[in-house]
C-alpha positions as CSV (number, residue, x, y, z in Angstrom):
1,X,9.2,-12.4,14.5
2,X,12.6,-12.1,13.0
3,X,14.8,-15.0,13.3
4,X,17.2,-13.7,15.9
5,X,13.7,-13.1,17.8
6,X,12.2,-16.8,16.7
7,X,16.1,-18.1,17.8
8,X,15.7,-16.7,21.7
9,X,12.2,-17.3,21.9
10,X,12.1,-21.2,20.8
11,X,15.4,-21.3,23.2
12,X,13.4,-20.1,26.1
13,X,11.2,-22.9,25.1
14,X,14.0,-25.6,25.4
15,X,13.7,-25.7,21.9
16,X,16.6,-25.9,19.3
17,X,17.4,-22.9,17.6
18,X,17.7,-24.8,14.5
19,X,14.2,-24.9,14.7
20,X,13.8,-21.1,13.5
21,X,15.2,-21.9,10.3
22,X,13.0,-24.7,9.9
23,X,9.9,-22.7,10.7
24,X,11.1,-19.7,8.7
25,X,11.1,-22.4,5.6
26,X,7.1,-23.5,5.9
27,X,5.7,-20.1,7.0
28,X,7.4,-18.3,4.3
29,X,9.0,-20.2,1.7
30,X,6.0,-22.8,1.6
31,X,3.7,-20.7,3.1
32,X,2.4,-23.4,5.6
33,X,0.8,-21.5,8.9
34,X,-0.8,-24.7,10.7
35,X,2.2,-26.0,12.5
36,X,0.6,-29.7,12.8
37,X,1.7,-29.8,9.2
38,X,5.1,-28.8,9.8
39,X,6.4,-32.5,9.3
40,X,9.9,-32.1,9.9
41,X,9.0,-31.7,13.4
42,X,7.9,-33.6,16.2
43,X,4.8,-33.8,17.3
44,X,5.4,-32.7,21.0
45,X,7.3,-29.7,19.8
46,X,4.5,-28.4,17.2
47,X,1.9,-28.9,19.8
48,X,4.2,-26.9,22.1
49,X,4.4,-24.6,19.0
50,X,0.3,-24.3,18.6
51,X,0.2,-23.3,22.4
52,X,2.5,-20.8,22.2
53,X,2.5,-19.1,19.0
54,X,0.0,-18.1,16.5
55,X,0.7,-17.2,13.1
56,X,-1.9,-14.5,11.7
57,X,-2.2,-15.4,8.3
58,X,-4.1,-18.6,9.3
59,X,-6.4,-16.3,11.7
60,X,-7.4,-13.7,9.7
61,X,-10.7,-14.2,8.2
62,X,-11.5,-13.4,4.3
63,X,-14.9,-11.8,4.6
64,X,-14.9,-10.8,1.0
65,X,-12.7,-12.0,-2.9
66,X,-13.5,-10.2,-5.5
67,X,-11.6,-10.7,-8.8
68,X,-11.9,-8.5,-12.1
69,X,-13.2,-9.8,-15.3
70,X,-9.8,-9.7,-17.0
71,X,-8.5,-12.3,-14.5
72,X,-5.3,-10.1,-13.4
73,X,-6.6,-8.5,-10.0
74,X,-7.6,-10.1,-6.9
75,X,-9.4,-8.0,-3.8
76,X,-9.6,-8.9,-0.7
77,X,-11.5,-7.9,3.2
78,X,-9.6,-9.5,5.6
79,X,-11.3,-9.2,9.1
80,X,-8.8,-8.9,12.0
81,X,-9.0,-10.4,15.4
82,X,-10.6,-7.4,16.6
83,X,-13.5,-7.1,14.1
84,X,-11.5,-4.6,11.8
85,X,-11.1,-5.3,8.3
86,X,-8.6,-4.4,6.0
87,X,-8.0,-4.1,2.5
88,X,-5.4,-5.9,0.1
89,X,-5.0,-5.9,-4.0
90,X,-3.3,-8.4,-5.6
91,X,-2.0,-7.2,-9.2
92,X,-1.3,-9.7,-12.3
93,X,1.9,-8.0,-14.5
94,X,3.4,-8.8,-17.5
95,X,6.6,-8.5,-15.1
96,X,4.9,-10.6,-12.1
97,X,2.8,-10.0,-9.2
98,X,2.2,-7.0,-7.2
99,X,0.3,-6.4,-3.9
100,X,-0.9,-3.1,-3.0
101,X,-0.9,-3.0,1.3
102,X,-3.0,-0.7,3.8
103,X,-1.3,0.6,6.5
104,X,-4.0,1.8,9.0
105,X,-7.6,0.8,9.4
106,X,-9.6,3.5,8.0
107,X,-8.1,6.8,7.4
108,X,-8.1,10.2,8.8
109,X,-6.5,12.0,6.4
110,X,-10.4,13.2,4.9
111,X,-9.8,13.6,0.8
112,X,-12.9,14.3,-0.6
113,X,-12.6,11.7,-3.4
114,X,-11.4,9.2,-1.6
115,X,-13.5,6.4,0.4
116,X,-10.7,5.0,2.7
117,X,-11.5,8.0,5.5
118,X,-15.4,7.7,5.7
119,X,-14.8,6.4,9.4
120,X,-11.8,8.0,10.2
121,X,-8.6,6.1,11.2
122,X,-9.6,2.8,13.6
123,X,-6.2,2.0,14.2
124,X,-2.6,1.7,12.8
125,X,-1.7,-2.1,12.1
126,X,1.1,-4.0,13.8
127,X,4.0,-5.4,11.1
128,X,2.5,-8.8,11.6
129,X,-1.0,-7.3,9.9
130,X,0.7,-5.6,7.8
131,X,3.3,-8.7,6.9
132,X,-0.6,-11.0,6.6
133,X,-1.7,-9.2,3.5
134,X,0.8,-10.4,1.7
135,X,1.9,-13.8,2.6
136,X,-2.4,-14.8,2.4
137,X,-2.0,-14.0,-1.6
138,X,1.4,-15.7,-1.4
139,X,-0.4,-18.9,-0.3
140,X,-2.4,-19.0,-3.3
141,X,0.8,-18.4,-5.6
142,X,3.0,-20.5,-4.3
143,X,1.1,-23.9,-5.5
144,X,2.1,-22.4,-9.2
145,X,5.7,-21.8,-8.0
146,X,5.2,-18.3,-8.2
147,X,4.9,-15.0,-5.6
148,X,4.6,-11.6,-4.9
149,X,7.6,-9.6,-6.2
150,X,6.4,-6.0,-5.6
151,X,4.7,-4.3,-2.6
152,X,2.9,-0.6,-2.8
153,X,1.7,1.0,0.5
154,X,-0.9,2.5,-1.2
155,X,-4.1,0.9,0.6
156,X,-6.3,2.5,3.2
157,X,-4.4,4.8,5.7
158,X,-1.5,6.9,5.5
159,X,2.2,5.0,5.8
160,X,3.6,8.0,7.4
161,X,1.4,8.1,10.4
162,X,2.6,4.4,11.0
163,X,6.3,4.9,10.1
164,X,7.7,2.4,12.5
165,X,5.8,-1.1,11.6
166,X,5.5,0.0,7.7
167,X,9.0,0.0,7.4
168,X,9.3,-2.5,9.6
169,X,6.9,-4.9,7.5
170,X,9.2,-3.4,4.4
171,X,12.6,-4.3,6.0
172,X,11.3,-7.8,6.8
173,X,10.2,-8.8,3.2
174,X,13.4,-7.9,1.5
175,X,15.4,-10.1,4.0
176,X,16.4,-13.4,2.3
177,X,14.5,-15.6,5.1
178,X,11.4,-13.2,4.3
179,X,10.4,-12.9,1.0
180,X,13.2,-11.5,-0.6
181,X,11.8,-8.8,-2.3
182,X,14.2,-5.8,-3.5
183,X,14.0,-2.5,-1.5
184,X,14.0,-1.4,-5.6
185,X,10.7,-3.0,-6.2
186,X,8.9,-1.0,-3.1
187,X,6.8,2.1,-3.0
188,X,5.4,4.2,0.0
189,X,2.7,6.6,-1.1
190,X,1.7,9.4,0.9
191,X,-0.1,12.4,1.5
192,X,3.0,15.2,2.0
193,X,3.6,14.0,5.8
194,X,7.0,15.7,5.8
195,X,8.6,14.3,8.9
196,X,7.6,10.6,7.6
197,X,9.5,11.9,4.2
198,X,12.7,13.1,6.4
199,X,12.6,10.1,8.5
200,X,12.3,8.0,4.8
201,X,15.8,9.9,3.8
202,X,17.3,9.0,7.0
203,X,16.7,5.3,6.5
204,X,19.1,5.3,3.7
205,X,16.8,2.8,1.9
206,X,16.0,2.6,-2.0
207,X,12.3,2.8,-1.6
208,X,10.6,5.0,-3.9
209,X,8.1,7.3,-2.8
210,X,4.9,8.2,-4.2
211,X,2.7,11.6,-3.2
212,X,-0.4,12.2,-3.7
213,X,-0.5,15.7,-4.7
214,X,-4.0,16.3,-6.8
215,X,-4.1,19.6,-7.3
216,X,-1.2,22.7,-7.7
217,X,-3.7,25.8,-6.5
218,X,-3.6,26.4,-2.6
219,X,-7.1,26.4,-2.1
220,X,-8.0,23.5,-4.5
221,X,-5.6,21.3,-2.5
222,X,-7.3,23.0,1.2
223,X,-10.6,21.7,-0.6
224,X,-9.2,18.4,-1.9
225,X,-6.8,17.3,0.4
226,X,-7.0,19.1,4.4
227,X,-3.3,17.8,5.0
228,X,-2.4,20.8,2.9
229,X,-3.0,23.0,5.6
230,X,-0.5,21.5,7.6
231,X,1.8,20.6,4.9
232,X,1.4,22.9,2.2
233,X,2.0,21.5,-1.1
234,X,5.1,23.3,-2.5
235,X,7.1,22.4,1.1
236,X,5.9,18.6,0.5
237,X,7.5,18.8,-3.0
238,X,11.1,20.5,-1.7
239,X,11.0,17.4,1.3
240,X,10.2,14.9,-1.7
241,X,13.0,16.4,-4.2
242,X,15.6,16.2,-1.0
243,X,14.6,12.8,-1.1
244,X,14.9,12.3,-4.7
245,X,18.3,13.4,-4.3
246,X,19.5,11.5,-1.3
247,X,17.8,8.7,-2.5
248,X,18.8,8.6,-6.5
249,X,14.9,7.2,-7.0
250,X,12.5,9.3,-9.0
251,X,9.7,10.7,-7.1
252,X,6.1,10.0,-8.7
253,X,3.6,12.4,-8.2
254,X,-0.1,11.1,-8.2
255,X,-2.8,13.3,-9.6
256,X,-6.4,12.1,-9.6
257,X,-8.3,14.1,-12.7
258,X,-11.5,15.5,-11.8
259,X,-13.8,17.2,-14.1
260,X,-14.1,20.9,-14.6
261,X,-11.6,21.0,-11.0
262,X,-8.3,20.6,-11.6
263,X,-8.5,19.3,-15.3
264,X,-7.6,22.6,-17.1
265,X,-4.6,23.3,-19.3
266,X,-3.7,25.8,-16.8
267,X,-3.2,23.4,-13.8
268,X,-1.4,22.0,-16.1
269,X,1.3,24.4,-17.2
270,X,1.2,25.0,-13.4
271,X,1.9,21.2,-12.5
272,X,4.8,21.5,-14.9
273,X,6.4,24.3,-13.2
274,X,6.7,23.1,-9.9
275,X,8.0,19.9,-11.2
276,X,10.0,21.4,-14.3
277,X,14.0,20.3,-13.5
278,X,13.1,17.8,-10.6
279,X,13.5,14.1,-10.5
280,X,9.7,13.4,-10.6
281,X,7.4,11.7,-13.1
282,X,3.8,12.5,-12.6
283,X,0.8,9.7,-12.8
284,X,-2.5,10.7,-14.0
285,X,-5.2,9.0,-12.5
286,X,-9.0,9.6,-14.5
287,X,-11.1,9.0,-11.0
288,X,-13.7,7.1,-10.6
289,X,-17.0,8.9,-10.8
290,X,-18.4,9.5,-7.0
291,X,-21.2,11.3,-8.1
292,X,-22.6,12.0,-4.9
293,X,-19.3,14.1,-3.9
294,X,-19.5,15.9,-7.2
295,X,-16.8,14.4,-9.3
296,X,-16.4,13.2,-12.4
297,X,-14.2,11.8,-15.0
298,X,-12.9,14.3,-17.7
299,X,-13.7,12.9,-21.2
300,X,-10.8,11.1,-22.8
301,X,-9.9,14.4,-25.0
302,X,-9.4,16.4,-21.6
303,X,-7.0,13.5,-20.3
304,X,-5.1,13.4,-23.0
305,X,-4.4,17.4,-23.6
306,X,-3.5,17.4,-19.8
307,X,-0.8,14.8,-20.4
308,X,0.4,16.9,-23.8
309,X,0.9,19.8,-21.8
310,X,3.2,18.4,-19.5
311,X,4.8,16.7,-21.8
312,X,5.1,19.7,-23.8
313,X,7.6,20.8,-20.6
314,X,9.3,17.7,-20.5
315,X,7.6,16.5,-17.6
316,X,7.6,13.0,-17.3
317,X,3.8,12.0,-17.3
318,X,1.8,8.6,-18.0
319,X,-1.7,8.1,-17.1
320,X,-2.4,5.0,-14.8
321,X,-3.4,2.0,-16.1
322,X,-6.6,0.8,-15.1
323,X,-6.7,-2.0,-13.2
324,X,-9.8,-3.7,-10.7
325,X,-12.1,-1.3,-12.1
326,X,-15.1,-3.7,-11.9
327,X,-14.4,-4.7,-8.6
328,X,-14.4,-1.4,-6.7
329,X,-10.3,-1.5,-6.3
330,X,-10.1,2.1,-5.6
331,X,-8.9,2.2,-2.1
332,X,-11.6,2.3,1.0
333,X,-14.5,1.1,-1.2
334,X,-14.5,-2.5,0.1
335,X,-14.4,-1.7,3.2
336,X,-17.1,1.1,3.5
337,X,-19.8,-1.0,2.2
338,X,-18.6,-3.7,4.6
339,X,-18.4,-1.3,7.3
340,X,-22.2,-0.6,6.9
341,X,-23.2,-3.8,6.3
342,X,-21.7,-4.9,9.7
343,X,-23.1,-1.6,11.4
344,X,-26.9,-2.2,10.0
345,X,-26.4,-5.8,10.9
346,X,-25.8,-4.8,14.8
């Protein structure tokens, strides 16, 4: 709830409004979700708070934590009330922490590399679920008088196809009461839904979009990505430039490499002429080998050429740094395995 909400409903309760504040303070300052230890207030109103409210965070249940060698990423499965489960990175920067958010259970946007759409799309998640993968790693960080200071939609799902509580989770994190965090220092990846990108523009916020583009040729991207059908790629990029524009935030462009597919100096040159003049930077993303689906990494020479060619055009490129790589953080590949686990258990 947002205060104004929390204000009416604890009034309807004969509550004090003052109250809101106070709650506001341990749920997201101290990131306290058991109201019986809420001690600044009675005890008959926080067991009139318990009967009434319920604060996710506290009822989600963390099925699976994995964390990387290095120390700097954290993964978690959190199981929602209904038996879905979710997935949720947390990211250790030399600038602070990051947490990368899904939007949807499951997928149905179908890429062939990636694992997020093996089931389809469940369901879209409410704010609140949304809001619950990031205050659970705030709880950890907040005993070292630290917390998340960057948020990525770039989980499982597609942000666009649940416009209404993504921004809504987005809008409540950079108020002051939430967790402050600066429109600046939030990204929306998506597919090349071009009515989420128009309705993006006509927020009038500084978020920066992200699309995940993968590939330049028509049928490549068919193959790769089936949203292209509906949204062919050159349209997505003329939406995303508007935006650029509109929005005076540079547009990045993902691009997964795949071996022998669309790792050639040609796709290349061609990448760089549809982004050539625009406010875009591209990243370049070696994938993870699914070997089963056919793909593979290039070899580090390949990568590297690919980035020299655009860079030869003056195309802003870098190639992602690794990160969760021994921890399956590559979006969807937590929750598959869980997924089956579950389905062999019943």
């Amino acid at each position: 709830m947002a205060m104004p909400q929390l204000q009416t409903a604890l009034a309807e309760l004969g509550l004090k409004k003052y109250r809101a504040k106070q709650i506001f303070d341990w749920l997201y300052r101290k990131c306290v979700f058991d109201f019986a230890q809420m001690s600044n207030i009675g005890k008959a109103e926080r067991e009139l708070l318990q009967e009434k409210f319920s604060v996710l965070p506290a009822e989600v249940n963390t099925v699976r934590k994995l964390d990387s060698s290095d120390g700097l990423t954290r993964k978690l499965l959190l199981e929602l009330s209904d038996g879905n489960a979710v997935e949720t990175v947390l990211m250790h920067h030399d600038y602070g922490y990051s947490v990368c958010v899904s939007s949807q259970a499951g997928c149905d946007m179908h890429c062939a590399f990636c694992a997020s759409g093996l089931n389809g799309a469940i369901r879209n998640l409410s704010v609140a679920e949304i809001l619950a993968q990031v205050y659970v790693f705030n709880q950890e960080l907040v005993s070292r008088e630290e917390r998340v200071s960057r948020i990525v939609v770039m989980g499982s799902g597609e942000p666009m196809l649940n416009f209404d509580a993504v921004f809504g989770a987005l809008q409540f994190l950079h108020e002051p009461d939430g967790a402050n965090i600066s429109y600046r220092n939030m990204t929306v990846s998506t597919c090349g839904i071009i009515p989420g990108i128009q309705r993006m523009q006509e927020l009038g916020l500084p978020i920066s979009l992200a699309v995940s583009l993968h590939a330049v040729r028509m049928e490549l991207r068919n193959e790769l990505m089936p949203v292209n059908k509906g949204y062919p790629f050159p349209d997505v990029i003329a939406a995303a430039e508007q935006y650029a524009r509109s929005s005076g935030r540079q547009v990045t462009y993902e691009y997964i490499l795949l071996k022998d597919k669309n790792d050639s100096d040609r796709d290349a040159e061609l990448l760089a002429e549809y982004l050539r003049y625009k406010q875009a930077g591209v990243n370049l993303i070696p994938v993870n080998p699914v070997p089963e689906k056919g793909f593979f990494r290039p070899d580090k020479k390949r990568i590297e050429k690919f980035l020299s060619v655009l860079q030869k055009h003056h195309v802003h490129a870098t190639i992602r740094k690794e990160m969760g790589k021994d921890i399956n953080a590559a979006c969807g590949q937590l929750r598959a395995a869980f997924a089956k686990e579950k389905n062999y258990a019943e």
